[in-house]
N, CA, C and O atoms as CSV, one atom per row, in Angstrom:
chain,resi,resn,atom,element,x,y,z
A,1,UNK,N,N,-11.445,12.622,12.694
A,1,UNK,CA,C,-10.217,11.849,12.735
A,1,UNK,C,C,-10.331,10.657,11.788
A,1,UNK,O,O,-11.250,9.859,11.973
A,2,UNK,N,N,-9.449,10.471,10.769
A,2,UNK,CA,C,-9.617,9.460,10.025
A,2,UNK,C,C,-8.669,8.342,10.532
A,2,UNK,O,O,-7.569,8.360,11.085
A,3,UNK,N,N,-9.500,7.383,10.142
A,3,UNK,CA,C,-8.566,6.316,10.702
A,3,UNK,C,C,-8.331,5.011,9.876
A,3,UNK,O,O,-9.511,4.668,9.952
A,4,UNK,N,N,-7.941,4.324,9.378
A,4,UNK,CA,C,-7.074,3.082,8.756
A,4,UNK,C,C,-6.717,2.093,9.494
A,4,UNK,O,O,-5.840,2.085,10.357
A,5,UNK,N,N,-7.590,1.010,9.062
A,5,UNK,CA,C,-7.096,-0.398,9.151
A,5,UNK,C,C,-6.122,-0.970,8.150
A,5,UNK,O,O,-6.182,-0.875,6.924
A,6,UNK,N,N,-5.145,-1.627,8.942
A,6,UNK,CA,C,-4.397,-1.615,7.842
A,6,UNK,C,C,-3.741,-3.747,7.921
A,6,UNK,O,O,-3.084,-4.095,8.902
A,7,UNK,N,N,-3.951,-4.399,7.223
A,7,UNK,CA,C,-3.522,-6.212,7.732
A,7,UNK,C,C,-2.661,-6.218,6.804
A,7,UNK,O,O,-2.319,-5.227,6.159
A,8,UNK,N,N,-2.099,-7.743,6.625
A,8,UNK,CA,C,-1.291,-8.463,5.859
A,8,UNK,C,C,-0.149,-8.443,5.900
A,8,UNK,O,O,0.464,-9.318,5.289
A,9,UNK,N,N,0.412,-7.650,6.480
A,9,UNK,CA,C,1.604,-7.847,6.605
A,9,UNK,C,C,2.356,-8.999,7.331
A,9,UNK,O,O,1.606,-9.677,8.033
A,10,UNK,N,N,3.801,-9.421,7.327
A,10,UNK,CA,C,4.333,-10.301,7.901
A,10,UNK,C,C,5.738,-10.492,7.585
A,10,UNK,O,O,6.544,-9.669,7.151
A,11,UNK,N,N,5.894,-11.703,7.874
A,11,UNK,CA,C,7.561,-12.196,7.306
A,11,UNK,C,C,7.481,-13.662,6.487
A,11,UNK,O,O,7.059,-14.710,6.976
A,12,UNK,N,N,7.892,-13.514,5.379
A,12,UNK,CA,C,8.106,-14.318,4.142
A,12,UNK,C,C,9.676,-14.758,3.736
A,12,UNK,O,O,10.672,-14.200,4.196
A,13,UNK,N,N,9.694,-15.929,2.730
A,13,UNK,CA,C,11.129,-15.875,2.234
A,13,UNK,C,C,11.201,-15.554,0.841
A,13,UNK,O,O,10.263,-15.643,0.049
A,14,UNK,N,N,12.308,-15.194,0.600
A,14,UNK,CA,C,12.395,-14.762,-1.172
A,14,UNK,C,C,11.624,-15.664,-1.940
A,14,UNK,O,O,11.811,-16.865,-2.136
A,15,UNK,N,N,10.688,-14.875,-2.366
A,15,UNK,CA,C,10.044,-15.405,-3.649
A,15,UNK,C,C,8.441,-15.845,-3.015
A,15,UNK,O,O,7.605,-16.427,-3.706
A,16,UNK,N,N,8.244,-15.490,-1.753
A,16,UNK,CA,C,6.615,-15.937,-1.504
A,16,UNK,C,C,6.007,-14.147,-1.621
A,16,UNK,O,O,6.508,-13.085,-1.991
A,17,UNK,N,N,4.476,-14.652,-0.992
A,17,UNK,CA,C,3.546,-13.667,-1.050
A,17,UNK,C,C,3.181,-12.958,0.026
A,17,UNK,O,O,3.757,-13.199,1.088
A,18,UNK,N,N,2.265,-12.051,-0.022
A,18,UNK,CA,C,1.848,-11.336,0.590
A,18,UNK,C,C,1.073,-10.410,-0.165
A,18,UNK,O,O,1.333,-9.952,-1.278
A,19,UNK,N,N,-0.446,-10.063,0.967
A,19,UNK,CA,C,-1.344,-9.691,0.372
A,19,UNK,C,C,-2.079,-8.509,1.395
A,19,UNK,O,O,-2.925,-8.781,2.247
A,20,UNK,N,N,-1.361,-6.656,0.996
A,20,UNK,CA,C,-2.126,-6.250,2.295
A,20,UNK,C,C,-3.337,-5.472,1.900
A,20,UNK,O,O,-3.490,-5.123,0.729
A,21,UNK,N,N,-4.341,-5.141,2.980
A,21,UNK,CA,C,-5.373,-4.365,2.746
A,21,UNK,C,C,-5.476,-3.472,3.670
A,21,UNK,O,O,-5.022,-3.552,4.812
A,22,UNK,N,N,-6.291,-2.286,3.030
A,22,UNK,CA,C,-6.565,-1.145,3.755
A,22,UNK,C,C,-8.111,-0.779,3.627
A,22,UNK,O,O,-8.950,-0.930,2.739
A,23,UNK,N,N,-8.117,-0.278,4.803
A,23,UNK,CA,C,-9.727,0.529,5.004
A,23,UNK,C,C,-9.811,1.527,5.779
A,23,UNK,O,O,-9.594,1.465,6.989
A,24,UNK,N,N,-10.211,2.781,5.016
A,24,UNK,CA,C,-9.850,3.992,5.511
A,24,UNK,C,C,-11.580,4.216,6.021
A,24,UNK,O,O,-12.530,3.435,5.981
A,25,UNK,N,N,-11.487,5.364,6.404
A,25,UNK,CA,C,-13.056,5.829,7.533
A,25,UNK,C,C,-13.037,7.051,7.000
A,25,UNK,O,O,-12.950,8.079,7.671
A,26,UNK,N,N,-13.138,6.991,5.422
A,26,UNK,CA,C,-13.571,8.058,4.418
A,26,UNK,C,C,-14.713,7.518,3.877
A,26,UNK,O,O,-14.951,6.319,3.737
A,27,UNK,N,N,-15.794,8.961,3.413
A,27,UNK,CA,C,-16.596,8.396,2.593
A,27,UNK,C,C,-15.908,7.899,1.244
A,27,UNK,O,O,-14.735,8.104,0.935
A,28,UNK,N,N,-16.525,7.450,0.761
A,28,UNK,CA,C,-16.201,6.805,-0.356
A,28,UNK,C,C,-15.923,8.432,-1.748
A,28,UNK,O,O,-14.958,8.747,-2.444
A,29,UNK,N,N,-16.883,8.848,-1.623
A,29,UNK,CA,C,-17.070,10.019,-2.799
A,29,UNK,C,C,-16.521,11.375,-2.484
A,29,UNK,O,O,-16.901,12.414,-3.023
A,30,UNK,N,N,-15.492,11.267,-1.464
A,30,UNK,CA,C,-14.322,12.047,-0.961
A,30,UNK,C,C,-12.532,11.692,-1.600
A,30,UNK,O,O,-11.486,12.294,-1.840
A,31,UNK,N,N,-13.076,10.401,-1.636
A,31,UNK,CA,C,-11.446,10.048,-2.327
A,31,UNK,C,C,-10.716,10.040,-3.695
A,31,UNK,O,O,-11.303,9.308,-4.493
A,32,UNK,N,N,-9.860,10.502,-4.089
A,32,UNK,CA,C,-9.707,10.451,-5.156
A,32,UNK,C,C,-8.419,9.844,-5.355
A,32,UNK,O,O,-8.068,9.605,-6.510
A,33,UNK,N,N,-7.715,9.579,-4.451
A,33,UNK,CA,C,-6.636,8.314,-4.661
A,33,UNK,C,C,-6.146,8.057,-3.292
A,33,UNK,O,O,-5.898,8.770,-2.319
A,34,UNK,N,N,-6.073,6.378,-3.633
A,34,UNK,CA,C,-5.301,5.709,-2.681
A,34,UNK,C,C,-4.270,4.801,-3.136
A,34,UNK,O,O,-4.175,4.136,-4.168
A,35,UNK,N,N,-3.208,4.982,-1.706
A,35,UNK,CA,C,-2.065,4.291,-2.503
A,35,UNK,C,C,-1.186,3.370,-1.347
A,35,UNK,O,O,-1.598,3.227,-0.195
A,36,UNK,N,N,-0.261,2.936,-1.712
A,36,UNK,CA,C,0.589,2.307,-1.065
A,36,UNK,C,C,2.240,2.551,-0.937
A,36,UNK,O,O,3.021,2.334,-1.863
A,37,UNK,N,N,2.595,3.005,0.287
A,37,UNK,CA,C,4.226,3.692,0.203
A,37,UNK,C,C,5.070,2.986,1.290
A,37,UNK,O,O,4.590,2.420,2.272
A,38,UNK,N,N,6.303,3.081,1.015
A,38,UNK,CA,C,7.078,1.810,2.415
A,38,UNK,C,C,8.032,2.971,2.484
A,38,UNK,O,O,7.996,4.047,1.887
A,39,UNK,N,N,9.128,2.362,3.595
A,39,UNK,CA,C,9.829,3.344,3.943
A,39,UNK,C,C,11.132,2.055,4.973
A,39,UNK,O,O,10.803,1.628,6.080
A,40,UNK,N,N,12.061,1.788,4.524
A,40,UNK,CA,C,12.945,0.758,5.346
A,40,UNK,C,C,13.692,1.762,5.761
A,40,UNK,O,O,13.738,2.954,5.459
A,41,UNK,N,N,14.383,0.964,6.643
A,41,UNK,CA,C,15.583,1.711,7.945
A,41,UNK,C,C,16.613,2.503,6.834
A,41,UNK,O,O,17.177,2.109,5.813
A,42,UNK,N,N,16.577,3.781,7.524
A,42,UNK,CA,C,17.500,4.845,7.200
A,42,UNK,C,C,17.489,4.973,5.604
A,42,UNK,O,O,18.496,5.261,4.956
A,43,UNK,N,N,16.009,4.683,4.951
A,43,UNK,CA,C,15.949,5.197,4.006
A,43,UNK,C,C,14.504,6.314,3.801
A,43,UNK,O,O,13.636,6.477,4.659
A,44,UNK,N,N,14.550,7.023,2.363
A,44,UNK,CA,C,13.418,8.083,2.703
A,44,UNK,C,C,12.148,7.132,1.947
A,44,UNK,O,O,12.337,6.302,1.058
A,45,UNK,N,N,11.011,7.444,2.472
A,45,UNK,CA,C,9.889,6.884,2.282
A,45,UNK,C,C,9.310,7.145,0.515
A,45,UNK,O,O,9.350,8.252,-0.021
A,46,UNK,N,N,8.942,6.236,0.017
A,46,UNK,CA,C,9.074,5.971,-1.099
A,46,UNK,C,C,7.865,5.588,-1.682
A,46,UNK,O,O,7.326,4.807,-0.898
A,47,UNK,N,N,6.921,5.817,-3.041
A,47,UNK,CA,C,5.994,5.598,-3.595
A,47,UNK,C,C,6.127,3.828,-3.949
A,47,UNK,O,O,7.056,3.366,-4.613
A,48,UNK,N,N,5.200,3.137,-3.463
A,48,UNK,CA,C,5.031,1.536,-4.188
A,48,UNK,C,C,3.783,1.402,-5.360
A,48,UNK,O,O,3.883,0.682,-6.354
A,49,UNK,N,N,2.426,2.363,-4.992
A,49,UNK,CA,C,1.864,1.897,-6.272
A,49,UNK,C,C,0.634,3.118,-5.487
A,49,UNK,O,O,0.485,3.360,-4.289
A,50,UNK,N,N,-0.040,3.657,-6.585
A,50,UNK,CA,C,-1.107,4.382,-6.338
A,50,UNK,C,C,-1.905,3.886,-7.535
A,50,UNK,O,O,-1.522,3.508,-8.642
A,51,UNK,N,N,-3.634,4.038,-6.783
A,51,UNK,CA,C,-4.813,3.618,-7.997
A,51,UNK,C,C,-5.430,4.741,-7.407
A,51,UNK,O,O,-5.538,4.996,-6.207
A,52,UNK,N,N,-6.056,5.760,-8.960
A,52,UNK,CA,C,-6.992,6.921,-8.909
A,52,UNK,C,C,-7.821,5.991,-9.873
A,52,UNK,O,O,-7.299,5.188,-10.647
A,53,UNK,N,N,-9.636,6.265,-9.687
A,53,UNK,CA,C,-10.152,5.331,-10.721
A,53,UNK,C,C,-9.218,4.351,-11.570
A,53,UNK,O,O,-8.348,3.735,-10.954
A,54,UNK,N,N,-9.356,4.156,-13.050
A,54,UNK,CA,C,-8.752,3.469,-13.453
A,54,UNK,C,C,-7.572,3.298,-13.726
A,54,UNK,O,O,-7.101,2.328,-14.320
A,55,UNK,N,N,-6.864,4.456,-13.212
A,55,UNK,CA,C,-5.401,4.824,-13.408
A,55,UNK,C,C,-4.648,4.190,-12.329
A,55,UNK,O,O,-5.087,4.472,-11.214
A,56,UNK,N,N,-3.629,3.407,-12.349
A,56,UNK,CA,C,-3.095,2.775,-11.784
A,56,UNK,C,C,-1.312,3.314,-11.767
A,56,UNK,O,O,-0.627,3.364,-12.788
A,57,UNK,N,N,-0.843,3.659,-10.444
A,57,UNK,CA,C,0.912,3.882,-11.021
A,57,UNK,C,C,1.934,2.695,-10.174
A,57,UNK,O,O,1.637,2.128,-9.123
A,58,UNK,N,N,2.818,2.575,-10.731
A,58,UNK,CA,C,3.972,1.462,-10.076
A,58,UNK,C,C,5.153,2.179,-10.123
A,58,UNK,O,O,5.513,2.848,-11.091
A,59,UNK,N,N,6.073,1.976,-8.546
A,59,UNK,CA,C,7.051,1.769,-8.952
A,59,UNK,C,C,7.864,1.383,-9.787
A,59,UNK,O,O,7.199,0.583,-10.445
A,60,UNK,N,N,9.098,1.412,-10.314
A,60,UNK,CA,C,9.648,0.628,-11.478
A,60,UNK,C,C,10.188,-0.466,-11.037
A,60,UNK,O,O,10.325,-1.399,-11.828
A,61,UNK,N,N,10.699,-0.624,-9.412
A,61,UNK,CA,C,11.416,-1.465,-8.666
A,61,UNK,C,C,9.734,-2.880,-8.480
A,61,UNK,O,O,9.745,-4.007,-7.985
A,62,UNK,N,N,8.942,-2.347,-8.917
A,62,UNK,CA,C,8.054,-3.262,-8.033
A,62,UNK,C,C,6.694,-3.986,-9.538
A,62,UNK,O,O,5.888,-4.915,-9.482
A,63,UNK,N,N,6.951,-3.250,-10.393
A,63,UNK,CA,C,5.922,-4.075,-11.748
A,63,UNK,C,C,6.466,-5.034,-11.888
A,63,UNK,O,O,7.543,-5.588,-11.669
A,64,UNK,N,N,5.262,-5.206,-12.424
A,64,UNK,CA,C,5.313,-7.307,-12.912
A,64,UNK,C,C,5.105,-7.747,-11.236
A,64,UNK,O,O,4.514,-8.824,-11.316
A,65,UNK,N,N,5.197,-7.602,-10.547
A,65,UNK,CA,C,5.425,-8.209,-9.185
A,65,UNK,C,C,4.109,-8.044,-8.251
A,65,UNK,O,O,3.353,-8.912,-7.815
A,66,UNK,N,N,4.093,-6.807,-8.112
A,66,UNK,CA,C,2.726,-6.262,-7.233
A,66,UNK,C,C,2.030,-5.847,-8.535
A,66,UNK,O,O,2.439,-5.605,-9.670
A,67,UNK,N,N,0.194,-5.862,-7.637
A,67,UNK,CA,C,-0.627,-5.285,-7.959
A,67,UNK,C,C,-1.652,-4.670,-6.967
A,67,UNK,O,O,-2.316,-5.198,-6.076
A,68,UNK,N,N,-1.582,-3.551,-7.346
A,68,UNK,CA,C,-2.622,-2.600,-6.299
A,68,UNK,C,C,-4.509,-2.619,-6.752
A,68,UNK,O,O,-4.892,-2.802,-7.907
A,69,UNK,N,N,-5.051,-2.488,-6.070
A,69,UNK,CA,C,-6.364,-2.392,-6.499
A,69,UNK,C,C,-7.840,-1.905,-5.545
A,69,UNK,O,O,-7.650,-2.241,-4.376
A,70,UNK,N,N,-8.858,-1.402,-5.675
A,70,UNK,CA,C,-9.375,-1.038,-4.820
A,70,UNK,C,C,-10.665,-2.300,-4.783
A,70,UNK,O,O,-11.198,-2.809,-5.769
A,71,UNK,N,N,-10.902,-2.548,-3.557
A,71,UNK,CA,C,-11.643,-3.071,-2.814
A,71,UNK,C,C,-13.282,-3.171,-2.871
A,71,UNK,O,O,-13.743,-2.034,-2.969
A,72,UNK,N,N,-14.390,-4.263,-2.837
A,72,UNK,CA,C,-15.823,-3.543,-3.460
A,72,UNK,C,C,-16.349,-2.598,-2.491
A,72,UNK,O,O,-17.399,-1.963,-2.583
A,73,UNK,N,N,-15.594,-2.582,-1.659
A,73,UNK,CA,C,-15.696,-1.491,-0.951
A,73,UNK,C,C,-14.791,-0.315,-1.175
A,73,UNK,O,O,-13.633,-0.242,-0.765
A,74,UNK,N,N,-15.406,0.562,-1.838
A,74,UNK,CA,C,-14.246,1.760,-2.471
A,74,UNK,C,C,-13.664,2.629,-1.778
A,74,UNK,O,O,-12.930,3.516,-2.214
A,75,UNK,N,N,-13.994,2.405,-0.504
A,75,UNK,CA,C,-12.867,3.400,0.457
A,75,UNK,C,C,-11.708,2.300,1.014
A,75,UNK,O,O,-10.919,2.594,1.912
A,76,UNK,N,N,-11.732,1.080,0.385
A,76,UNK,CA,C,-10.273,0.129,0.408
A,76,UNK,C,C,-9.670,0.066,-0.467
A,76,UNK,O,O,-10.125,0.410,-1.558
A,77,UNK,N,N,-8.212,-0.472,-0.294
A,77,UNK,CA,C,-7.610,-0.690,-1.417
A,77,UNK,C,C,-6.338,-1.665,-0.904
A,77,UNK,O,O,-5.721,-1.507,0.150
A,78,UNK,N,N,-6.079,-2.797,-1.992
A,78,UNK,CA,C,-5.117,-3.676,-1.742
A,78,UNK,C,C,-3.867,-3.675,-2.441
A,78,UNK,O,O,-3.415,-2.969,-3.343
A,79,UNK,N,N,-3.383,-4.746,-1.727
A,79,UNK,CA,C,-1.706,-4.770,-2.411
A,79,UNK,C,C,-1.379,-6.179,-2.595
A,79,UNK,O,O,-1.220,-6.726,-1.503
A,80,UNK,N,N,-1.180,-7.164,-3.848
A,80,UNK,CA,C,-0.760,-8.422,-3.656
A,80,UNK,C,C,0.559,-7.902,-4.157
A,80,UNK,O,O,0.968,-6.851,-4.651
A,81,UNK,N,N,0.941,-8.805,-3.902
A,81,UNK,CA,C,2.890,-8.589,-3.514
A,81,UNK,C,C,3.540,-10.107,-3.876
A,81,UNK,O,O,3.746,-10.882,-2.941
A,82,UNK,N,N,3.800,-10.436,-5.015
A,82,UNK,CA,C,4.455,-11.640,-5.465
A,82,UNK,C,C,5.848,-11.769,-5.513
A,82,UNK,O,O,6.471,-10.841,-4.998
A,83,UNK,N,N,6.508,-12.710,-6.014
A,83,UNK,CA,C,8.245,-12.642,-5.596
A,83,UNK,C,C,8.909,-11.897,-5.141
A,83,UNK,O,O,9.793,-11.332,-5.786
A,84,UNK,N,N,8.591,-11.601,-3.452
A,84,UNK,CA,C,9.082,-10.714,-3.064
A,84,UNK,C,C,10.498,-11.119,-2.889
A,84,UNK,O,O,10.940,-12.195,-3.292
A,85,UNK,N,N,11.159,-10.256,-2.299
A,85,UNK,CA,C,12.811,-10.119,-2.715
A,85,UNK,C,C,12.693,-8.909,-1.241
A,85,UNK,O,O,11.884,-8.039,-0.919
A,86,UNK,N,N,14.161,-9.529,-0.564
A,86,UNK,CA,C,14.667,-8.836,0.676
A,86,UNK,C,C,15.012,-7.170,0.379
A,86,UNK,O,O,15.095,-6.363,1.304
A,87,UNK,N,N,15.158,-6.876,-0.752
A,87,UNK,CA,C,14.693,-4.964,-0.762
A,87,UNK,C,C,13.408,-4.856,-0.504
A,87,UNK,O,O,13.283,-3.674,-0.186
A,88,UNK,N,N,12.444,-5.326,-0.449
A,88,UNK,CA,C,11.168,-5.171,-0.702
A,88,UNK,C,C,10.744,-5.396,0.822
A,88,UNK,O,O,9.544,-5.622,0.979
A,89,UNK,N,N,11.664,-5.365,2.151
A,89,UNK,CA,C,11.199,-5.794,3.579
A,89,UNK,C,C,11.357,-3.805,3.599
A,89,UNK,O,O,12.311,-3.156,3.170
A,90,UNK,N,N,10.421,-3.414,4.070
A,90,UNK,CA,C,9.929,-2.283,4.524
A,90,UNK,C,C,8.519,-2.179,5.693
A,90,UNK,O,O,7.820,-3.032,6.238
A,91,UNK,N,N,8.551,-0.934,5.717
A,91,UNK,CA,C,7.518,-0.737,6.342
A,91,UNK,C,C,6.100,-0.007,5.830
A,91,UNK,O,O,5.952,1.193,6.064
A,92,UNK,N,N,5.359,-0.544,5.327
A,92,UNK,CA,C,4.391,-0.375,4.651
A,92,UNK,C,C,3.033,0.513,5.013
A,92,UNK,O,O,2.345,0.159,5.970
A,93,UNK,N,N,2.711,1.531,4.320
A,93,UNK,CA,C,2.161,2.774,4.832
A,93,UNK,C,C,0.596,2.785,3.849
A,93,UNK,O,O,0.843,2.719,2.644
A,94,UNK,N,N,-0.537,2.838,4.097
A,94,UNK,CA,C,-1.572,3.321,3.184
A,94,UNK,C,C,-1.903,4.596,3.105
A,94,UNK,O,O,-1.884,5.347,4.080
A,95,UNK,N,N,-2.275,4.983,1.791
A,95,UNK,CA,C,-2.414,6.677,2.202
A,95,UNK,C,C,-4.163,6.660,0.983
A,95,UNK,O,O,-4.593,5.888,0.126
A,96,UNK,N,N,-4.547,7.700,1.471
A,96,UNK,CA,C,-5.564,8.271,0.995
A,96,UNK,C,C,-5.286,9.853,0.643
A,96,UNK,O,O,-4.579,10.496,1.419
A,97,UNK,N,N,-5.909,10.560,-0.669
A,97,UNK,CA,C,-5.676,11.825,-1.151
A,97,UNK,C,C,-7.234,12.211,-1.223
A,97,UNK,O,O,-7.895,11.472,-1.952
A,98,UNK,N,N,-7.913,13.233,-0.593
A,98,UNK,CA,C,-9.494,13.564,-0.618
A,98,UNK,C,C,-9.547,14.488,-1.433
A,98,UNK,O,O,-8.549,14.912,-2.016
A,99,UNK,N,N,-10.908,15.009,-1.619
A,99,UNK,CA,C,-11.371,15.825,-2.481
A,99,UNK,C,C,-10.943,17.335,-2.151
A,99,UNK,O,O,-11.199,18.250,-2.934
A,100,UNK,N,N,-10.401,17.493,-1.165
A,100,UNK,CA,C,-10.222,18.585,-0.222
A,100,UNK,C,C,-8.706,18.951,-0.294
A,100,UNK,O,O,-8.296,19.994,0.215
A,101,UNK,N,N,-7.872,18.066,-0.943
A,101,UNK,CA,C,-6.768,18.479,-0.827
A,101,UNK,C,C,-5.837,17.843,0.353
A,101,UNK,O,O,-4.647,18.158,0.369
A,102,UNK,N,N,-6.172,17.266,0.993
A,102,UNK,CA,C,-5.802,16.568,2.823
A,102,UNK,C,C,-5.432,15.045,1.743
A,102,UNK,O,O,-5.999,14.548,0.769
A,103,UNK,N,N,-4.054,14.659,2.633
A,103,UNK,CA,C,-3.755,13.508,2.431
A,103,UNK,C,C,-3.906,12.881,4.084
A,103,UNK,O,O,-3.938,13.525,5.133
A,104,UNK,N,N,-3.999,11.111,3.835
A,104,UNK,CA,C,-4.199,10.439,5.375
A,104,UNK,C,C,-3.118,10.172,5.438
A,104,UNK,O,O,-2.448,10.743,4.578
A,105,UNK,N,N,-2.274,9.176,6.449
A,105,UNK,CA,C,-1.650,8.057,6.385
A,105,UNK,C,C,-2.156,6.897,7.376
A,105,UNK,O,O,-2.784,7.037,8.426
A,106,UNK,N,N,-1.879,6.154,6.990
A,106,UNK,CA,C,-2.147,4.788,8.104
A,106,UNK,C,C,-1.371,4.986,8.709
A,106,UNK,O,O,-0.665,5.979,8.534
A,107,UNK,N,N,-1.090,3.751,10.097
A,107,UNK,CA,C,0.062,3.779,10.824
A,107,UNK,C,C,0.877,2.903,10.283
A,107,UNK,O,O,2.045,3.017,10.657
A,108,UNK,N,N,0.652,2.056,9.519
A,108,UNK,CA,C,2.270,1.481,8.477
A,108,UNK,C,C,1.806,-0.361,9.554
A,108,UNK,O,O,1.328,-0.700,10.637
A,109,UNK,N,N,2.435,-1.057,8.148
A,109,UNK,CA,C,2.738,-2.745,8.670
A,109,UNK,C,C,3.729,-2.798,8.257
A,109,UNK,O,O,4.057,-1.995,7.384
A,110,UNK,N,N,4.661,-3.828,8.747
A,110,UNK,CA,C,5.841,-4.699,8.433
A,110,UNK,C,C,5.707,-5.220,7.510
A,110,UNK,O,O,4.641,-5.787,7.268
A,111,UNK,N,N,6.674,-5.223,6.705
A,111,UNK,CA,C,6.527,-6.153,5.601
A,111,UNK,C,C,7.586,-6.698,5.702
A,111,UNK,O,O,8.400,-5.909,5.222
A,112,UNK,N,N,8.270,-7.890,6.154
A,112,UNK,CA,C,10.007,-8.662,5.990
A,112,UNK,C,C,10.008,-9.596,5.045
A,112,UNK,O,O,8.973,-10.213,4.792
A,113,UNK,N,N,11.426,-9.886,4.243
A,113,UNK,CA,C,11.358,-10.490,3.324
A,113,UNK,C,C,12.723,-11.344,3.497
A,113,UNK,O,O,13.703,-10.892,2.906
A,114,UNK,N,N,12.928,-12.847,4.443
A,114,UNK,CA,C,14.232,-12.830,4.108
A,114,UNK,C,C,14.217,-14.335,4.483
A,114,UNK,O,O,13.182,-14.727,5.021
A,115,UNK,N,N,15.092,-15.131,4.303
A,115,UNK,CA,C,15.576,-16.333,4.322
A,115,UNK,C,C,15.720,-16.974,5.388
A,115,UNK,O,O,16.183,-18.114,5.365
């Protein structure tokens, strides 16, 4: 059973931060990408940023803004999250992709963004 820690989340106002992290209960030399996906009310769940080694992907809604990155511990991976903006209040999901073909998910944090 894999399992995910998942922090940082919270409630902010337009234009502050937030910074989340994940730690999955994979070996390390099983993973070959981890990423970060949200999903707000009555919408479909949506890619925010994935890092495979040095390859890094972004949303288009979310560059310049966030940056994803993995952790010196390589079965983590983070999310700083700068001027956030009230589209950007979701619910925030970590995922892991293994060597095996099996994707994880976390159980998701809050992320709110509003005035």
């Amino acid at each position: 059973q894999v399992q995910f820690q998942e922090s940082g989340g919270g409630s902010v106002p337009p234009g502050g931060s937030l910074r989340l992290s994940c730690a999955a209960s994979i070996d390390v030399w099983e993973i070959w990408t981890m990423g970060w996906y949200r999903q707000a009310p009555g919408n479909q769940r949506e890619i925010v940023a994935t890092i495979t080694g040095p390859n890094v992907v972004y949303a288009d809604s979310v560059k310049g803004r966030f940056t994803i990155s993995r952790g010196n511990a390589k079965n983590t991976v983070n999310l700083q999250m700068n001027s956030l903006r009230p589209e950007d209040t979701a619910l925030y999901s970590c995922h892991a992709l293994v060597s095996s073909g099996l994707g994880y998910w976390g159980q998701g944090i809050q992320v709110t963004v509003s005035s």
